[in-house]
FIMAR-606108 format. One record per residue (C-alpha): residue in one letter; x, y, z. Coordinates in steps of 0.02 Angstrom, whole numbers, padded with zeros to 5 digits. Each point is the difference from the previous one (the first is absolute). Last residue first. Example, Ala and Ser with C-alpha at 12.3 -4.5 7.8 and 13.67 -1.06 7.14 Angstrom:
2
residuo|east|north|up
s|00684|-00053|00357
a|-00069|-00172|00033
***
This chain:
666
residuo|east|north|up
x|-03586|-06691|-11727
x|-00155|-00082|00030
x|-00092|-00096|00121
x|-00173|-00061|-00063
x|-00136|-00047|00129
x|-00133|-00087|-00056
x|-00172|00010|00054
x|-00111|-00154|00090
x|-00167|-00021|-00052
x|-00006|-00048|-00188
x|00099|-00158|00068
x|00135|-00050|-00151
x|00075|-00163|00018
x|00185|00013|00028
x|00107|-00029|-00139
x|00099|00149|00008
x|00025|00058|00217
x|-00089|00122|00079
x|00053|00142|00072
x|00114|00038|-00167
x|00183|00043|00010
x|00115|00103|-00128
x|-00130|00106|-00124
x|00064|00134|-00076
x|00004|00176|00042
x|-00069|00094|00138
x|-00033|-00041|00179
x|-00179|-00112|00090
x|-00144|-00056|-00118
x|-00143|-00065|00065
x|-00083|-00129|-00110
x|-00215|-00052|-00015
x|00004|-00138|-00137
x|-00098|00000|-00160
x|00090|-00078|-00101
x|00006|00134|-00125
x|00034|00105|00152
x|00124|-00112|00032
x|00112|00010|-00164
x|-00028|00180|-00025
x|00071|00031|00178
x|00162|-00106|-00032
x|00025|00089|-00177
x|-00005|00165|00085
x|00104|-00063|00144
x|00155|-00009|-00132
x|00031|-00217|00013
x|00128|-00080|00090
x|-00116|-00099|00105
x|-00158|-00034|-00050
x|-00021|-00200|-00011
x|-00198|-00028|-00026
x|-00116|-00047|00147
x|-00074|-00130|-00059
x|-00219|-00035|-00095
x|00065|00096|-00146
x|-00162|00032|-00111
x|00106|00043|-00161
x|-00015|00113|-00110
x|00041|00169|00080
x|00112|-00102|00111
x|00099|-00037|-00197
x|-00023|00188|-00031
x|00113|00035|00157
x|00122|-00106|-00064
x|00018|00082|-00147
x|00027|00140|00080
x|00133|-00060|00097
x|00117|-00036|-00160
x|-00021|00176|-00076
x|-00154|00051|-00100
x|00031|00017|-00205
x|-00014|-00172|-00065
x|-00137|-00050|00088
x|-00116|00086|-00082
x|00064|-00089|-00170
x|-00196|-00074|-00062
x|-00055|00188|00032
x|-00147|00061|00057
x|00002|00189|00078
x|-00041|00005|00168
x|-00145|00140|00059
x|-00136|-00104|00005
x|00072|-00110|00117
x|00026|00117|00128
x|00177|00074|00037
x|00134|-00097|00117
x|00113|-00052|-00136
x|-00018|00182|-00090
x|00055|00071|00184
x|00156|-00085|00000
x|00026|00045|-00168
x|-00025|00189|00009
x|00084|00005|00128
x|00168|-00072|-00070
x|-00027|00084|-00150
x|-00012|00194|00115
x|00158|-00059|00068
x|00107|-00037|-00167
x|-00085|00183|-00065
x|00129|00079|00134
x|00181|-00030|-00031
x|00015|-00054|-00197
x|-00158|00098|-00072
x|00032|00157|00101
x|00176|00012|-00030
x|00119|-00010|00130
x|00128|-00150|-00003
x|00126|-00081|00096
x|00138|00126|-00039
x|-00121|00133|00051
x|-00021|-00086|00171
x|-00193|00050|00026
x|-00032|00190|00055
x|-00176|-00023|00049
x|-00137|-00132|-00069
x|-00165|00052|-00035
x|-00141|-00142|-00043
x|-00175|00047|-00034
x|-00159|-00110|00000
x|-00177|-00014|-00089
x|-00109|-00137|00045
x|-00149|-00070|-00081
x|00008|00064|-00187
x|-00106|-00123|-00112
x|00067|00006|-00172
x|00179|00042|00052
x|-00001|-00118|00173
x|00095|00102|00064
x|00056|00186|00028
x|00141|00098|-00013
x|00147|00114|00076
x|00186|-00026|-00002
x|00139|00071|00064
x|00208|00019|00009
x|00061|00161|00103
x|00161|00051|-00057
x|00155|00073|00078
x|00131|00145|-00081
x|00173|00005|00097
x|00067|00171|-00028
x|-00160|00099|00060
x|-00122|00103|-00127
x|-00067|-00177|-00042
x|-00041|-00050|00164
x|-00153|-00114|-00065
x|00003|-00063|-00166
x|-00182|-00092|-00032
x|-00012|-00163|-00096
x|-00198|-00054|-00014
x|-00071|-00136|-00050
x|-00195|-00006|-00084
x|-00152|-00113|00017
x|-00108|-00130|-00069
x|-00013|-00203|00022
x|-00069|-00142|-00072
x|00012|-00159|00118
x|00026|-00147|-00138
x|00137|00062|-00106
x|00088|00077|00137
x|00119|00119|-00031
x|00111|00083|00142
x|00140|00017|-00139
x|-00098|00120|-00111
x|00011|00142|00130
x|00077|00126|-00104
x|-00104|-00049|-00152
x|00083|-00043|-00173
x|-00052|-00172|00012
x|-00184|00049|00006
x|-00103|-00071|00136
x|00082|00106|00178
x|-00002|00173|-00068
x|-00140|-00069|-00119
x|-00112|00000|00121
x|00033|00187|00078
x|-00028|00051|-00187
x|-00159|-00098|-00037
x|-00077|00073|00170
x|00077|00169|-00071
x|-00119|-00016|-00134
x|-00168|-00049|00078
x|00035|00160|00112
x|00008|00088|-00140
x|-00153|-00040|-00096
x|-00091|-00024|00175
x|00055|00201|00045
x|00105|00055|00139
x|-00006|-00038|00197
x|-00184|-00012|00029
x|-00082|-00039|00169
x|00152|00092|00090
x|00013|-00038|00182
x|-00139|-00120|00036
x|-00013|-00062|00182
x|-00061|-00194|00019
x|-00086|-00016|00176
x|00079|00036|00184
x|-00105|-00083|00141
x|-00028|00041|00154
x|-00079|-00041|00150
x|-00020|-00202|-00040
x|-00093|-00106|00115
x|00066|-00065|00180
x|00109|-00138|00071
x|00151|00129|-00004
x|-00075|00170|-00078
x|00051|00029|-00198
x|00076|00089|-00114
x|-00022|-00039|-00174
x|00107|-00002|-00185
x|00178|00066|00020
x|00146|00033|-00095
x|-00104|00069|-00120
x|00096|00092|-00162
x|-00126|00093|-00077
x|-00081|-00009|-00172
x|00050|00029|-00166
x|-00111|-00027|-00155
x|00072|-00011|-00160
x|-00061|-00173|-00026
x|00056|-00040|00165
x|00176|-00076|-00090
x|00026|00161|-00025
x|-00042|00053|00149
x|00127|-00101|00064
x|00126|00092|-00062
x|-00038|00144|00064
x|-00022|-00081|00174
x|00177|-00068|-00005
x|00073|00155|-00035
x|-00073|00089|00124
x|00061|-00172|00112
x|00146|00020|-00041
x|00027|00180|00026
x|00012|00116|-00103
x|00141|00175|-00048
x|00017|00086|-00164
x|00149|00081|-00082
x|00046|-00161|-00095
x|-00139|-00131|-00051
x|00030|-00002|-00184
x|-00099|00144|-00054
x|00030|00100|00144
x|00179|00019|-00047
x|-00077|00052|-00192
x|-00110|00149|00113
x|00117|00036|00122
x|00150|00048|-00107
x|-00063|00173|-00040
x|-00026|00048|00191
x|-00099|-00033|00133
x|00039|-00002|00181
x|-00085|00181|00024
x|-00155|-00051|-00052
x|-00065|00075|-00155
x|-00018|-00132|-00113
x|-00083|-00171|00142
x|00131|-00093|00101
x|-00072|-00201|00020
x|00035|-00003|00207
x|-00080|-00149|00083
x|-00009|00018|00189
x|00076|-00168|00089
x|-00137|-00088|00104
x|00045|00001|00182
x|-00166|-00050|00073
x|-00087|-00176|-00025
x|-00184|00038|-00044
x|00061|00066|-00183
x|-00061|00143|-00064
x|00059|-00024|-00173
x|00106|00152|-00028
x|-00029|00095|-00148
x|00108|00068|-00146
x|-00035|-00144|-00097
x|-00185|-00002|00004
x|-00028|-00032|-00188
x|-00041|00196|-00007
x|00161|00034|00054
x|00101|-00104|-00132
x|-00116|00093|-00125
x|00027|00193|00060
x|00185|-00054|00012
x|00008|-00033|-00184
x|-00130|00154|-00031
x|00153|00111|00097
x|00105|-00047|-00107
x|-00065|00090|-00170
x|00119|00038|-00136
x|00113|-00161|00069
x|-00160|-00120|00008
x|-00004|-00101|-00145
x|00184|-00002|-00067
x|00051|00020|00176
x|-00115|-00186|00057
x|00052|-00103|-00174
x|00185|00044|00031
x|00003|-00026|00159
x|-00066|-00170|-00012
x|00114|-00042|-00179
x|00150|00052|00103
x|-00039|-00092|00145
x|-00035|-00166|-00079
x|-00080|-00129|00132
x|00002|-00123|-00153
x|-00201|-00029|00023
x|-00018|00184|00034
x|00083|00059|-00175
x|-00100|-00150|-00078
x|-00161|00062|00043
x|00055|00176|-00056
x|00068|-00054|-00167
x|00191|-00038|-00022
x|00112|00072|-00114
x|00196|-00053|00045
x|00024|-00070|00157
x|00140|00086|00083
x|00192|-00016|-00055
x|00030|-00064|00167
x|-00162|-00089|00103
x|-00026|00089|00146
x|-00058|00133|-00086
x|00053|00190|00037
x|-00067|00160|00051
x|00134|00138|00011
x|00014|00195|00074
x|00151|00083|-00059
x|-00045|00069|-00159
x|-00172|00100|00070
x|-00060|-00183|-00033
x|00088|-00144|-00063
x|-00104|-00163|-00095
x|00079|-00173|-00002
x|-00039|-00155|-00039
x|00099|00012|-00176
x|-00154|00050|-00110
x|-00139|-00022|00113
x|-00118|00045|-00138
x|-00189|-00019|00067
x|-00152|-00057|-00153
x|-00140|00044|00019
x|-00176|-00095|00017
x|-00007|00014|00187
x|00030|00191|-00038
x|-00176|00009|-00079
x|-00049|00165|00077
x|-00088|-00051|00151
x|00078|00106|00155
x|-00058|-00181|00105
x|00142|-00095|-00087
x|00124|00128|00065
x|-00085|-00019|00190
x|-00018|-00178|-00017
x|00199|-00015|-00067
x|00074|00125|00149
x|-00097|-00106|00117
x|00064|-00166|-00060
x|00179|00076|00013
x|-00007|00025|00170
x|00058|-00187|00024
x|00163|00064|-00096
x|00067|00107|00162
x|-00082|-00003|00159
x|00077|00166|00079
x|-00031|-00036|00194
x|-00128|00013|00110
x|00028|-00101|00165
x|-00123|-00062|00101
x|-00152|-00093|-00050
x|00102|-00162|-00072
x|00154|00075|00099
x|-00080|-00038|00159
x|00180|-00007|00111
x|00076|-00121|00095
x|-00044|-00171|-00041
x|00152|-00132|-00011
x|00131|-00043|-00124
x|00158|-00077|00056
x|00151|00058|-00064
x|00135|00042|00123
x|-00023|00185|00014
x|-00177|-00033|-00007
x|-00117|00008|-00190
x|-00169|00078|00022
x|-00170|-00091|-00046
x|-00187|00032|-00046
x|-00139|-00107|-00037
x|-00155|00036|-00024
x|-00143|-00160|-00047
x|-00178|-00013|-00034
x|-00051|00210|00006
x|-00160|-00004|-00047
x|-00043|00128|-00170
x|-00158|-00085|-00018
x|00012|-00022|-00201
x|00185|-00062|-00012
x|00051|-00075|00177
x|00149|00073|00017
x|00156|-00087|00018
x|00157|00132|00088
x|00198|-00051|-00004
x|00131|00099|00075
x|00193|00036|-00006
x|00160|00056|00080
x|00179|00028|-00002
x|00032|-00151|-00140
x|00118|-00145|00028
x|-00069|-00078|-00184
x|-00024|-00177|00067
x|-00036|00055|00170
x|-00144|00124|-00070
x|-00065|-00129|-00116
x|-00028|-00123|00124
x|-00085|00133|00126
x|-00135|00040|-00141
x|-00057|-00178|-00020
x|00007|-00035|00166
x|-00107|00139|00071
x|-00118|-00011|-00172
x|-00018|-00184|00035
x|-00033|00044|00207
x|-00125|00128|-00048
x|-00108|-00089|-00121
x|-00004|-00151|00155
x|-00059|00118|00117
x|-00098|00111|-00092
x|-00024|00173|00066
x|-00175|00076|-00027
x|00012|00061|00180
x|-00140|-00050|00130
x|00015|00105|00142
x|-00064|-00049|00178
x|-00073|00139|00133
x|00092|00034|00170
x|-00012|-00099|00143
x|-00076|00085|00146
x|00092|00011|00175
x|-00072|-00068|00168
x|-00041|00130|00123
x|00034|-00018|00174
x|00105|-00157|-00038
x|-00015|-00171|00097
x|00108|-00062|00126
x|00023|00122|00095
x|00141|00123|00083
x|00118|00006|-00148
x|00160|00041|00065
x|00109|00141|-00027
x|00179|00015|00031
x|00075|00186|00066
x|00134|-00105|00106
x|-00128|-00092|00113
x|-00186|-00005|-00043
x|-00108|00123|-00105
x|-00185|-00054|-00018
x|-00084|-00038|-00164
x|-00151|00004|-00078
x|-00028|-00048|-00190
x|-00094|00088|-00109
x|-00035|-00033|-00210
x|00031|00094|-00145
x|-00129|-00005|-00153
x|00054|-00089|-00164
x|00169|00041|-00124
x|-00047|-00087|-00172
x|-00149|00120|-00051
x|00108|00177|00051
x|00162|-00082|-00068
x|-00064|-00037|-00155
x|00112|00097|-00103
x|00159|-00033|00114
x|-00034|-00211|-00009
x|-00026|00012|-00171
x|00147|00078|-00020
x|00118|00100|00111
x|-00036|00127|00133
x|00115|00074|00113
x|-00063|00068|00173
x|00037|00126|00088
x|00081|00015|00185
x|00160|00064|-00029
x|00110|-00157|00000
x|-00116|-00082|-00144
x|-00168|-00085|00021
x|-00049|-00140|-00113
x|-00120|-00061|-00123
x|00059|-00119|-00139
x|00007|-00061|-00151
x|-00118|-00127|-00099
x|00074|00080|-00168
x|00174|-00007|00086
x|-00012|-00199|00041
x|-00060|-00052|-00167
x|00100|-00176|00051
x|00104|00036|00147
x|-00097|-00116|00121
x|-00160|-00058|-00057
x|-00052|-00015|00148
x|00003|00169|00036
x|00030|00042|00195
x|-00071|00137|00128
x|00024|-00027|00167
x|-00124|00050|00153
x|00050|-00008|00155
x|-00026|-00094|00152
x|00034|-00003|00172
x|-00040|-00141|00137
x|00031|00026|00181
x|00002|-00175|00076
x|-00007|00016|00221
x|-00088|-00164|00050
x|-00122|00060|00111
x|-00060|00184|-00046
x|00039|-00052|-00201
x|-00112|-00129|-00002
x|00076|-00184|00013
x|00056|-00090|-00156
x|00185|00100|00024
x|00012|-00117|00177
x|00012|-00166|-00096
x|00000|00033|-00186
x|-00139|00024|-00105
x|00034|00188|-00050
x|00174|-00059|-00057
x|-00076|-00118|-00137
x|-00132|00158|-00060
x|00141|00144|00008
x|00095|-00151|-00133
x|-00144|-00024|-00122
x|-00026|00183|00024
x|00190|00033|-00069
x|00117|00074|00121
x|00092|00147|-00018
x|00063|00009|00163
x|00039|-00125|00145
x|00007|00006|00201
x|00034|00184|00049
x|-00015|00022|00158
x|-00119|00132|00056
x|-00032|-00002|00190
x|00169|-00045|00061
x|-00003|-00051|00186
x|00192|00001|-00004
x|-00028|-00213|00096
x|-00132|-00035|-00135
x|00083|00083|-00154
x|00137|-00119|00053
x|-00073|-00164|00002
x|-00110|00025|-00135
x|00177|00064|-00115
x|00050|-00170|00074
x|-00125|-00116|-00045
x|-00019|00083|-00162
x|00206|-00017|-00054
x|00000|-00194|00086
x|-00129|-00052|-00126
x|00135|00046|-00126
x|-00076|00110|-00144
x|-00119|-00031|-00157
x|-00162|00063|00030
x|-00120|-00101|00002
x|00087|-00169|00095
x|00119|00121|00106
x|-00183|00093|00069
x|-00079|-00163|00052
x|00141|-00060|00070
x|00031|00173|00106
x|-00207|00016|00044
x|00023|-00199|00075
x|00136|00043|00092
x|-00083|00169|00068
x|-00162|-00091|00039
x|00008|-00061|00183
x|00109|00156|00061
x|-00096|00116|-00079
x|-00162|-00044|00088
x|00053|-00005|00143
x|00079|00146|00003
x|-00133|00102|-00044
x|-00007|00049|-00175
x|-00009|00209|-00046
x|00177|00058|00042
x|00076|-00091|-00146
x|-00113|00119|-00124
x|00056|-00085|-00162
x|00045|00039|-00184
x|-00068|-00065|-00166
x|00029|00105|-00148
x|-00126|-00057|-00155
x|00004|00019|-00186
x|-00175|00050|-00065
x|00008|-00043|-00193
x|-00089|00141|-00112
x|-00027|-00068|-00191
x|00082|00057|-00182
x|00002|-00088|-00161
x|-00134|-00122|00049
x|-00085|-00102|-00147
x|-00166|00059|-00020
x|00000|-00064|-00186
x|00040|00200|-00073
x|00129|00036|00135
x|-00041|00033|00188
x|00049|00131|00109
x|-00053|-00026|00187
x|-00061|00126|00129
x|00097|00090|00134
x|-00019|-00078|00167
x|-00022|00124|00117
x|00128|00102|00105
x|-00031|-00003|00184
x|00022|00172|00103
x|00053|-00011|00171
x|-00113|00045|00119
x|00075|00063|00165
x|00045|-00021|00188
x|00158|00040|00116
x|00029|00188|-00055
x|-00199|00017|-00082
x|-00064|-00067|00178
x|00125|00132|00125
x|-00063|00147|-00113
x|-00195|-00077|00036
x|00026|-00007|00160
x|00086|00162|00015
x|-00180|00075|-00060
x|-00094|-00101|00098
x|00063|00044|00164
x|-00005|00170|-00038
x|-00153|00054|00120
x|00005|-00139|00131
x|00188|-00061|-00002
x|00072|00156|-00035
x|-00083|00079|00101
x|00038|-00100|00166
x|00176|00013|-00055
x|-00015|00183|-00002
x|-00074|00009|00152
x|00144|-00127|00063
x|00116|00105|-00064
x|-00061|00175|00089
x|00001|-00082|00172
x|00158|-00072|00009
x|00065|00187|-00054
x|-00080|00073|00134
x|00066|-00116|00095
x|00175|00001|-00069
x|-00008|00201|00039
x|-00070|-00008|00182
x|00130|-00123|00035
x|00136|00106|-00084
x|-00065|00153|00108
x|00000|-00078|00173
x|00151|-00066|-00021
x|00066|00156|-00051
x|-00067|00083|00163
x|00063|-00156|00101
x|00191|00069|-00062
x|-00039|00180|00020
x|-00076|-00053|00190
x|00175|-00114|00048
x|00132|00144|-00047
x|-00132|00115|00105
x|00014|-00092|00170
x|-00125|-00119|00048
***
């Protein structure tokens, strides 16, 4: 062997000692791996192909006052299959059958299923997506089928669901139900009833394992869930159904007839302080009205002449005879600082007027005048009197996003020498509806105000009651009984007297109390806007409800006072709800008839009348519909907004007690 031939062996040598070596040194650590990590990588290898999924509950219902729903949890279910799983036999004999009975449920070609099988057989696709957002009536049809009846190791059905929320109501009082959502970031947004309850309504999380298939899908790999979620607890809201759909209506007629921006409408139950009805809607580009912000709870804005029954009780409350005296209004107008002017509506103003009559006429002149003649060497006693009736306040409402009330106080830097007479007629201050609202209804309290409740017990599906939430009294005294007794006379001669703003809502046979409002808004800008209102409470010697209309930026050639725009909607109410009060609390009159529309009367003749047919419904408001078979009797389901076009069940029928109908309406 010459040298050339030994360094070449040499090398050999070397490499092969080398790769042993080497051999050696990864199959010890092989053997280590698998004996003293094995576990560990295990696991890592597990939680890559295998993991729980997290199952969101069921969140709980929202009911209104009669247990009506207002908002429920629907599973909707995604159906997809494992082709991989049948044997072939097995396929083969049912995948006709499985296509028909798939094209019957769901719509499509039998052809389409027999060959999307077909394929997803010969790819060997493990997750093909059959159908989504299915309805349990329709997950429980497929789940019968040939080959999908089978468990899901044989026949190969993965079934999904999720959890939808939906208001059956649809779009009536949709933004004081509201919502709960996530946005892009992660948090959540919380609106309404369904935001302040969120930690009642939203349950316990559930498990479900899963293991990670083809092209990063996951599929479940039982049957059943690891841990099944928890629904969530039930609210019961103080909503009325039927109060809420004649205040929606009522309000969103007046709002297309006078193209306004927006509005809102609240009823109040008078001594509990329950919420029966909020409404709130925002014009579109191309005029429809829908929900879109709480502007009931909301938005604080200047509220004009309805502030004028707190400038009066405090004035009345400083005691020294001044609703004896006389107030000169002269021309309707009085000028500050000699550029700043408060005028009448009226031209040429109103002459002398007492106090009662001053409010009654909605007279700004003779207002300011009676509150800076009283008040103007000491202000700050004014404001010490609107505070101490609460005014400055908040009302703690459950629902968040209540608008802070701002009545400036001598001293702060936004007052000045105007703020005092602005005050006085609603200017310079900022409420909500619903502040104002509860004010008012204290007076119809008896002075007392009390909380706005939205709602009245929470409770555990199919169990007792966890919570309850009882009357809350804000203020148990407003002002005095000599003058609250007073402006009660005042706010019912706004609407009685002939002079009053509001005298054209009269109703001789419902009697009624309140005040209008006509607010500028935008003033400092070229093209001043109003904000038309009214506030008040019904029946006037037995107060029940109390309610608020505000309507936004109406078509000023239309209309925009207060008594014209707004005080329309709060009759309408009024009246629907005076038809369907007790009988204790209608008024007798030989001429009743005379002052309910066409369908009302019709609804007193069922009141009458044992009807033993199903009556004729169609074309009538809902409200009327509902009245008519409740008196009846009759279980109904109500399904869109409006008037009613079809009926389940046709007029003339005999009536079975047992068997609801169903009113379309549109």
């Amino acid at each position: 062997m010459n040298s050339i031939e030994k360094k070449i062996m040499f090398r050999y040598y070397i490499s092969l000692t080398f790769i042993v070596f080497f051999a050696f040194i990864l199959i010890g650590k092989l053997l280590y791996i698998q004996f003293k990590e094995g576990d560990y990588y295990r696991s890592i290898s597990e939680t890559n192909t295998i993991k729980n999924f997290i199952l969101e509950p069921s969140r709980g219902n929202i009911y209104s006052d009669d247990n009506s729903l207002l908002a429920t949890t629907t599973p909707r279910y995604e159906i997809r299959w494992d082709s991989k799983v049948p044997s072939e036999s097995n396929f083969q004999d049912k995948k006709v059958v499985l296509s028909k009975g798939l094209s019957k449920i769901l719509g499509k070609n039998f052809h389409f299923y027999l060959d999307i099988l077909n394929n997803a057989r010969e790819e060997g696709n493990r997750y093909l997506l059959i159908s989504k957002n299915l309805s349990y009536s329709q997950y429980k049809q497929i789940r019968k089928l040939p080959l999908f009846n089978l468990s899901s190791l044989k026949g190969g059905l993965i079934v999904e669901s999720k959890e939808v929320r939906e208001n059956p109501m649809g779009k009536i009082c949709e933004r004081t139900i509201g919502y709960e959502k996530k946005d892009p970031s992660g948090h959540y947004i919380r609106v309404g009833l369904e935001g302040a309850f969120s930690h009642f309504l939203k349950g316990q999380s559930g498990q479900r394992l899963k293991q990670k298939i083809a092209n990063g899908q996951w599929k479940p790999i039982n049957d059943n869930n690891e841990r099944e979620p928890t629904q969530g607890y039930d609210i019961y809201s103080t909503i009325n159904v039927n109060i809420q759909d004649i205040t929606h209506h009522a309000l969103l007629r007046q709002l297309e007839k006078y193209q306004a921006d927006h509005g809102c409408a609240v009823v109040m139950k008078t001594n509990s302080g329950e919420i029966k009805s909020i409404v709130n809607l925002s014009r579109t580009r191309n005029g429809k009205y829908y929900e879109k912000f709480n502007y009931a709870i909301g938005e604080s804005q200047e509220p004009g002449s309805t502030f004028k029954l707190m400038s009066v009780i405090a004035t009345l409350e400083n005691d020294n005879g001044i609703s004896k005296k006389l107030i000169d209004t002269k021309n309707g107008e009085i000028t500050f600082y000699e550029k700043y002017k408060v005028r009448d509506s009226k031209k040429g103003g109103y002459g002398k007027l007492t106090p009662s009559k001053a409010f009654e006429v909605s007279s700004n002149t003779g207002i300011v005048k009676m509150v800076y003649e009283n008040y103007k060497n000491n202000p700050q006693k004014f404001v010490d009197r609107l505070y101490n009736m609460g005014l400055n306040d908040d009302l703690g409402l459950t629902i968040k996003g209540e608008g802070k009330p701002l009545i400036p106080y001598p001293g702060d830097k936004n007052w000045s020498g105007i703020s005092l007479p602005w005050m006085a007629f609603g200017y310079g201050i900022k409420l909500t509806p619903l502040q104002i609202l509860s004010f008012y209804n204290g007076i119809a309290n008896g002075g007392e105000i009390v909380k706005p409740r939205f709602v009245y017990k929470i409770k555990n599906p199919g169990s007792s009651t966890i919570k309850t939430y009882e009357k809350e009294i804000l203020n148990p005294s407003i002002c005095s009984n000599t003058t609250l007794s007073k402006v009660q006379k005042m706010m019912f001669n706004v609407i009685d007297k002939k002079w009053g703003t509001a005298n054209k809502i009269k109703n001789s046979q419902l009697k009624m109390a309140g005040k209008t409002g006509t607010c500028q808004i935008e003033y400092t800008s070229e093209e001043t806007q109003y904000v038309s209102s009214f506030v008040g409470y019904f029946p006037y010697e037995k107060p029940e409800y109390s309610c608020i209309i505000v309507i936004n930026k109406p078509n000023k050639e239309i209309g925009y006072y207060g008594g014209e725009v707004a005080a329309p909607v709060f009759k309408e109410i009024a009246e629907k709800l005076f038809v369907r009060t007790p009988n204790d609390m209608i008024l007798e009159s030989k001429n009743y008839s005379n002052y309910f529309s066409k369908s009302e009367n019709q609804i007193n003749k069922y009141k009458k009348n044992k009807i033993s047919v199903i009556p004729n419904l169609i074309g009538m408001p809902a409200m009327d519909a509902i009245v008519i078979l409740e008196q009846m009797g009759l279980k109904f389901v109500l399904k869109g907004e409006g008037k009613v076009f079809n009926q389940s069940i046709k007029s003339g029928s005999k009536v079975n007690y047992k068997e609801k109908i169903i009113l379309y309406l549109s």
